[in-house]
Short mmCIF file of the C-alpha atoms (twelve columns), coordinates in Angstrom:
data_MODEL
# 
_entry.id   MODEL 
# 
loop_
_atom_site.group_PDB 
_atom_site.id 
_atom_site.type_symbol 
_atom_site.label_atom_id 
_atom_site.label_alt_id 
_atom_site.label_comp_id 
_atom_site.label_asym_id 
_atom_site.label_seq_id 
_atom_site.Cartn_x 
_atom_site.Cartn_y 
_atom_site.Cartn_z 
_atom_site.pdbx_PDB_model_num 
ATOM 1   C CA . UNK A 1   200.560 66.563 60.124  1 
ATOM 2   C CA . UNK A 2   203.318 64.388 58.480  1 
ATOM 3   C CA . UNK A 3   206.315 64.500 60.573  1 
ATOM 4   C CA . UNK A 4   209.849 63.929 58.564  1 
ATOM 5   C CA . UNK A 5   212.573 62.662 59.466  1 
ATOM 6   C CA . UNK A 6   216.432 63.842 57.964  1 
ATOM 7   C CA . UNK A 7   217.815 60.229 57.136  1 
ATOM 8   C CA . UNK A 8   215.857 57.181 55.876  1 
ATOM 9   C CA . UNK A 9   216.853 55.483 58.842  1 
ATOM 10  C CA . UNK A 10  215.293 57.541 61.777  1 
ATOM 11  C CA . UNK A 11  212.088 57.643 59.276  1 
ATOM 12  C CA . UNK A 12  212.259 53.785 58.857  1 
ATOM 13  C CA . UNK A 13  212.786 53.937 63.190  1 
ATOM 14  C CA . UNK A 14  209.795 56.229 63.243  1 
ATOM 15  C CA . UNK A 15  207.874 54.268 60.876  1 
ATOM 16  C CA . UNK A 16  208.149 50.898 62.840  1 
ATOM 17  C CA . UNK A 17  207.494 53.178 66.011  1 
ATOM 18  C CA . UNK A 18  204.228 54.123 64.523  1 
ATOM 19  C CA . UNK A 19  203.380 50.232 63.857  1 
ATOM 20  C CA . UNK A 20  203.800 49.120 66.530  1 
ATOM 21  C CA . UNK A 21  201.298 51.666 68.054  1 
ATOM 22  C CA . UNK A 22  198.821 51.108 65.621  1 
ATOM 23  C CA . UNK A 23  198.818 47.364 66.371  1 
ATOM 24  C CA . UNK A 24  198.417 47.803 70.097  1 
ATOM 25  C CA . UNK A 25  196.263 50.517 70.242  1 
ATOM 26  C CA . UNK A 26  194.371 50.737 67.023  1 
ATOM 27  C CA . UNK A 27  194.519 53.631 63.968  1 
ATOM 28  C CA . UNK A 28  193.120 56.266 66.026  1 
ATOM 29  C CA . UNK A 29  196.203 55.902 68.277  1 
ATOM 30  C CA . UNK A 30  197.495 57.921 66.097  1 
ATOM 31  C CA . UNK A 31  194.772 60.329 65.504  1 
ATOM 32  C CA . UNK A 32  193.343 62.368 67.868  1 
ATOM 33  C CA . UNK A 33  192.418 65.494 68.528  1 
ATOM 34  C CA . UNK A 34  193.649 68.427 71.245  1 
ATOM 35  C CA . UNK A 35  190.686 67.365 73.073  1 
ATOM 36  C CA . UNK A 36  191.620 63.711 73.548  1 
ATOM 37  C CA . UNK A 37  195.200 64.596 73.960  1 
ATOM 38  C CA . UNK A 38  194.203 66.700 76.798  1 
ATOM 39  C CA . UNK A 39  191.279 64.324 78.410  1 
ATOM 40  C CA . UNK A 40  194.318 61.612 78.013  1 
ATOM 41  C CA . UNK A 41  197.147 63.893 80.111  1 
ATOM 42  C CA . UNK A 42  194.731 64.614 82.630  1 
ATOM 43  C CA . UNK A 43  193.684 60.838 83.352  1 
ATOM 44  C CA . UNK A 44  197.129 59.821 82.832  1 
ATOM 45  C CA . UNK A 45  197.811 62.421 85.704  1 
ATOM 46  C CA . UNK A 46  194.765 60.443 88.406  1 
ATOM 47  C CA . UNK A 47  196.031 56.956 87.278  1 
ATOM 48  C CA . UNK A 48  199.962 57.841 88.430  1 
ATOM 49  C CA . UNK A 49  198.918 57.403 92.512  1 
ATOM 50  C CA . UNK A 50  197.403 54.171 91.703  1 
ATOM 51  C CA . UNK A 51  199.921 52.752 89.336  1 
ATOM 52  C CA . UNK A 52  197.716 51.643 86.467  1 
ATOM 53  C CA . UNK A 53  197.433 52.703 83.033  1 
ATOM 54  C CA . UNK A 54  194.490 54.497 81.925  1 
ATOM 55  C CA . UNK A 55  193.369 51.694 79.791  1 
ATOM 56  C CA . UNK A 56  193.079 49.145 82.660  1 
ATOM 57  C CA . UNK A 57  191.757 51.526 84.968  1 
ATOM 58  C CA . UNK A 58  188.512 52.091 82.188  1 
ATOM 59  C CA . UNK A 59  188.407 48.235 81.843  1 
ATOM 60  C CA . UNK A 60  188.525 47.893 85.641  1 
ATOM 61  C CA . UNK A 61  185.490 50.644 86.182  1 
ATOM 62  C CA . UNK A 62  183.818 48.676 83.439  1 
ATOM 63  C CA . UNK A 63  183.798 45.538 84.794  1 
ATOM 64  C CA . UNK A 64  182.664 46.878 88.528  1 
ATOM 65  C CA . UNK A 65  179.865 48.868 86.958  1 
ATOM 66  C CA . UNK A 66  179.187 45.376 84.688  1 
ATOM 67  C CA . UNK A 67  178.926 43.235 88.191  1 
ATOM 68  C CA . UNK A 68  176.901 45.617 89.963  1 
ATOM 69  C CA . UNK A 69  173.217 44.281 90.806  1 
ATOM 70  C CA . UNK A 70  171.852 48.341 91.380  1 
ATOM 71  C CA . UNK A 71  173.680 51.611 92.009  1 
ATOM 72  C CA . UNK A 72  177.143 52.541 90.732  1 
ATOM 73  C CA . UNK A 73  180.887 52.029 91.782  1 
ATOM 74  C CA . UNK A 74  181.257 55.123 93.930  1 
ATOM 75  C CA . UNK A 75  178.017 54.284 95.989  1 
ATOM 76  C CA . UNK A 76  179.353 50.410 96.735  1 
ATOM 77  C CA . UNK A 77  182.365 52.176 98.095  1 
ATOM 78  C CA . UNK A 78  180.542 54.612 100.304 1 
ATOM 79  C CA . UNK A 79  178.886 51.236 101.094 1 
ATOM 80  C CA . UNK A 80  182.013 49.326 102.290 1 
ATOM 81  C CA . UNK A 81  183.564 52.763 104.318 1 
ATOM 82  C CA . UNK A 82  180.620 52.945 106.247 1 
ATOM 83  C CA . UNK A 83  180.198 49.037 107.027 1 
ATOM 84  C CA . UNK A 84  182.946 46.805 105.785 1 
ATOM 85  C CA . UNK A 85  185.111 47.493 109.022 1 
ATOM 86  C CA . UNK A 86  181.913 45.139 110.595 1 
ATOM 87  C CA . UNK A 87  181.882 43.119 107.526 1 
ATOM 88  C CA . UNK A 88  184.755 39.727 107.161 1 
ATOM 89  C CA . UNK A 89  184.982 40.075 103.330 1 
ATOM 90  C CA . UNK A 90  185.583 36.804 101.083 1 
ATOM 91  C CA . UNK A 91  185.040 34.055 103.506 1 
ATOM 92  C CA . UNK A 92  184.034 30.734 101.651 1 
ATOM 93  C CA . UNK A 93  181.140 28.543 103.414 1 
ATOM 94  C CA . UNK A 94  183.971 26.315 104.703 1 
ATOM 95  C CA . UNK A 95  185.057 28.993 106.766 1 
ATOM 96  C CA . UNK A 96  182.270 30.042 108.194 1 
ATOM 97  C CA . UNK A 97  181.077 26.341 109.022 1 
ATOM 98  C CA . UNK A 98  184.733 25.484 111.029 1 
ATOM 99  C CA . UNK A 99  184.571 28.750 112.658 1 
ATOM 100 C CA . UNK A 100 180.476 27.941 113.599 1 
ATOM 101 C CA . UNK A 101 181.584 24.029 114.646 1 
ATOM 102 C CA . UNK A 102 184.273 25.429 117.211 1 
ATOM 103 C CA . UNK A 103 181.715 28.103 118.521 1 
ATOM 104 C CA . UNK A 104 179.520 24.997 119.104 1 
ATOM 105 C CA . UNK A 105 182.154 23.248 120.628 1 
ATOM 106 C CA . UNK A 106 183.129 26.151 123.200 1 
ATOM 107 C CA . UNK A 107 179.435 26.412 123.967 1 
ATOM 108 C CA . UNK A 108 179.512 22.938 125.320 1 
ATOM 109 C CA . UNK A 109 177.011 21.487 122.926 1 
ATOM 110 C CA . UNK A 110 176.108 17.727 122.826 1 
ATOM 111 C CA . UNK A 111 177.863 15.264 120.106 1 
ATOM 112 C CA . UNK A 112 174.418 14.740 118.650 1 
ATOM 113 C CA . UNK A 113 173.835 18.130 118.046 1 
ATOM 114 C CA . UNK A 114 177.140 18.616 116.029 1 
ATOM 115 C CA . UNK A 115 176.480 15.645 114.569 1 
ATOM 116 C CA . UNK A 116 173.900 16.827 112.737 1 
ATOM 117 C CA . UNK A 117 175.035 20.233 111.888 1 
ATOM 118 C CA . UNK A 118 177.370 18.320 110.118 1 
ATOM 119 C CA . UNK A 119 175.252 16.508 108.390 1 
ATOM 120 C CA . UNK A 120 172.885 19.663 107.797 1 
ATOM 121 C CA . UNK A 121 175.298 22.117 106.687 1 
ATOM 122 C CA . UNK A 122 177.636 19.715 104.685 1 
ATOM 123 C CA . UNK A 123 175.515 19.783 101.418 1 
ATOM 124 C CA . UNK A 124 175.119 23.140 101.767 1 
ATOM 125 C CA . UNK A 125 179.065 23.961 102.046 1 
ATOM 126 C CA . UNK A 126 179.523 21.038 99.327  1 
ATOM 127 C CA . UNK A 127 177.055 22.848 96.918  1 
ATOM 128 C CA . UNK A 128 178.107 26.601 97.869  1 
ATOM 129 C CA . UNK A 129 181.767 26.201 97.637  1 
ATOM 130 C CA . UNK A 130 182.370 29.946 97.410  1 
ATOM 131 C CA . UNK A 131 182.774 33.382 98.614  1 
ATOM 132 C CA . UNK A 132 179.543 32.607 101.633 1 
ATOM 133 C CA . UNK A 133 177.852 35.860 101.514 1 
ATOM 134 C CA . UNK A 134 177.202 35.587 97.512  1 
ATOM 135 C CA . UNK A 135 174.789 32.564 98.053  1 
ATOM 136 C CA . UNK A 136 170.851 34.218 97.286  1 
ATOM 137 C CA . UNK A 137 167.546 33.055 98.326  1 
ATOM 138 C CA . UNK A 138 166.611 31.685 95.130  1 
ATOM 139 C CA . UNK A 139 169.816 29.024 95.088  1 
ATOM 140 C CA . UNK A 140 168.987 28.065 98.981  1 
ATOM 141 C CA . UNK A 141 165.475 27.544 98.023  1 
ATOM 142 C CA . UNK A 142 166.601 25.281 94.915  1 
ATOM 143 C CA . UNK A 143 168.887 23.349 96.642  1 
ATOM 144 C CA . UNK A 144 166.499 22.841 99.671  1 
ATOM 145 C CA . UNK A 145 163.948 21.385 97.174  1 
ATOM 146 C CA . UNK A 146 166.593 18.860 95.814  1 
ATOM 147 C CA . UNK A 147 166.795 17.157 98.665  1 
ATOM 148 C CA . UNK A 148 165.228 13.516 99.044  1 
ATOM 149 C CA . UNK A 149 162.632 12.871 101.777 1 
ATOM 150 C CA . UNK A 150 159.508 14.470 102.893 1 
ATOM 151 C CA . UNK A 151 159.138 18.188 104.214 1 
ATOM 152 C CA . UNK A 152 160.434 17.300 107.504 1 
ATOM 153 C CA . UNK A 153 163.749 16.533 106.016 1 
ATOM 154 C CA . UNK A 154 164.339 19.454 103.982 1 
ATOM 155 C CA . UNK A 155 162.798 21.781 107.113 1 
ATOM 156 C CA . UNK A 156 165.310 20.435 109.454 1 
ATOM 157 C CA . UNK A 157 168.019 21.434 106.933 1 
ATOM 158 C CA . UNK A 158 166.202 24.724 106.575 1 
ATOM 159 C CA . UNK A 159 166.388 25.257 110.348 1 
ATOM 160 C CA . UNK A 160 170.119 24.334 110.518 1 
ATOM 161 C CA . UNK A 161 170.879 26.479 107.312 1 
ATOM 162 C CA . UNK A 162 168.610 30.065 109.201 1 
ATOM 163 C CA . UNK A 163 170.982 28.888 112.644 1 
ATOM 164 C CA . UNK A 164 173.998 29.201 110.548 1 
ATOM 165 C CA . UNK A 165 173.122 32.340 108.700 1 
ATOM 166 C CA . UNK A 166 172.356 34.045 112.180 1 
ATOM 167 C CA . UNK A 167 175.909 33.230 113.620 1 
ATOM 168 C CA . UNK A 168 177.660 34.106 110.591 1 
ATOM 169 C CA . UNK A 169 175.393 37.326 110.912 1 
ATOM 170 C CA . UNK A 170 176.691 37.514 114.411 1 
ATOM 171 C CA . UNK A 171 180.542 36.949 113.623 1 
ATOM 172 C CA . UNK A 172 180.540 39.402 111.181 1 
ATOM 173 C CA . UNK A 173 180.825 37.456 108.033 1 
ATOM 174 C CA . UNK A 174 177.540 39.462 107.067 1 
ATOM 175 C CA . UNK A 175 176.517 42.418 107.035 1 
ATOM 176 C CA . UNK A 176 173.994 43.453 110.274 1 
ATOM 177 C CA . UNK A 177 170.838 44.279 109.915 1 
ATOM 178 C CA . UNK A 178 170.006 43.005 106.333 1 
ATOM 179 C CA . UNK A 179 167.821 40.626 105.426 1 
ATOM 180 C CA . UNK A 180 169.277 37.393 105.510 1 
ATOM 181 C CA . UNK A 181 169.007 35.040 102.168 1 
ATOM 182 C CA . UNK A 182 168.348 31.906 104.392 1 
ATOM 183 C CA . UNK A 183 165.315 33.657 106.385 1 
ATOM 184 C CA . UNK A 184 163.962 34.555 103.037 1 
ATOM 185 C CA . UNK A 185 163.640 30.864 102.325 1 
ATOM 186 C CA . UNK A 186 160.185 28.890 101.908 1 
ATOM 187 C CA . UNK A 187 159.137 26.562 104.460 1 
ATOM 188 C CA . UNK A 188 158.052 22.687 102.894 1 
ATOM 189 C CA . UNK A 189 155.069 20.898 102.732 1 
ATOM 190 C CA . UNK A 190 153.679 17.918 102.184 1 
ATOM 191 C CA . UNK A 191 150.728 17.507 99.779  1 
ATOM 192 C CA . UNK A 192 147.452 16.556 101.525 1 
ATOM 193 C CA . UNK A 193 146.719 13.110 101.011 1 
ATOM 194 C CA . UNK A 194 143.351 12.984 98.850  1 
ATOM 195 C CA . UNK A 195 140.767 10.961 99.445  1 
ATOM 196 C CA . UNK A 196 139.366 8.385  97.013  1 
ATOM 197 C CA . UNK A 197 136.590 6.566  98.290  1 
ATOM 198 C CA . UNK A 198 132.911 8.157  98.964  1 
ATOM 199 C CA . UNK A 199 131.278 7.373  101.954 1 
ATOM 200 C CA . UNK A 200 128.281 5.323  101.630 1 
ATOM 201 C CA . UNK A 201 125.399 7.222  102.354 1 
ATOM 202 C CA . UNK A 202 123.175 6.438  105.737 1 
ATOM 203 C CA . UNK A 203 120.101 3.528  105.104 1 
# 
């Protein structure tokens, strides 16, 4: 259909109209059929409670489905109604570890002791900056192995970090009764020491 206009005015206001349609949305703004049209009015019509154009609600869904490990967007939402009121969303390691020192604290723990959960759990917070309950096995593990010193050293910081999953579990800033990333972790090692020299055999 080519619509018309009655002065060459209101077709040259039509015609920069169109333009500027075309540039935001691309040439099939203009083109579409009674199908789309509808499809669009009826979206349109479940965006308006949310206050978001159709567009950024697609890109939105997108990007949710895109981040998504397994399972879809409506399924991660059935997730959070049935446990995020147990779960403290979005707390950093930081968080966790001043809430975790003044628990100590209250408990009436020795100045040793919090002495070295400080120096256990400050790496950890230093490397894991973030949102807490993102952190997976397979960084713990990585960043356990980094560490200088024998197996004793990097056990005692495994210890500290399964101590401070467990309260975190406890507080709420993770979910209960999952799996916990730091439990998952691998215990250390040190190589057996090989022997070099043969014994001399008996006269």
């Amino acid at each position: 259909m080519q619509p018309r206009r009655s002065t060459l005015d209101e077709a040259k206001k039509h015609a920069k109209e169109v333009a500027t349609r075309l540039n935001k949305d691309g040439a099939r703004a203009e083109i579409v059929s009674e199908k789309e049209r509808r499809i669009y009015v009826l979206a349109k019509q479940a965006c308006r409670p949310i206050k978001l154009e159709v567009d950024e609600v697609c890109r939105r869904y997108a990007e949710l489905q895109r981040r998504l490990k397994d399972g879809t967007p409506e399924q991660a939402v059935d997730f959070k109604n049935d446990f995020g009121e147990e779960v403290r969303l979005g707390a950093t390691s930081q968080d966790v570890l001043d809430e975790y020192l003044l628990d100590l604290a209250k408990r009436g723990v020795g100045d040793y002791h919090i002495r070295d959960v400080k120096r256990y759990l400050g790496g950890f917070v230093i490397e894991f900056p973030g949102v807490f309950s993102r952190v997976q096995t397979t960084k713990i593990d990585a960043f356990l192995a980094s560490l200088g010193g024998k197996s004793r050293n990097k056990n005692n910081h495994r210890d500290a970090i399964i101590s401070f999953y467990k309260f975190a579990e406890l507080k709420g800033f993770l979910p209960h009764g999952h799996r916990l990333a730091a439990m998952a972790t691998t215990e250390f090692s040190d190589p057996r020491q090989k022997i070099t020299t043969e014994l001399k055999p008996s006269p």
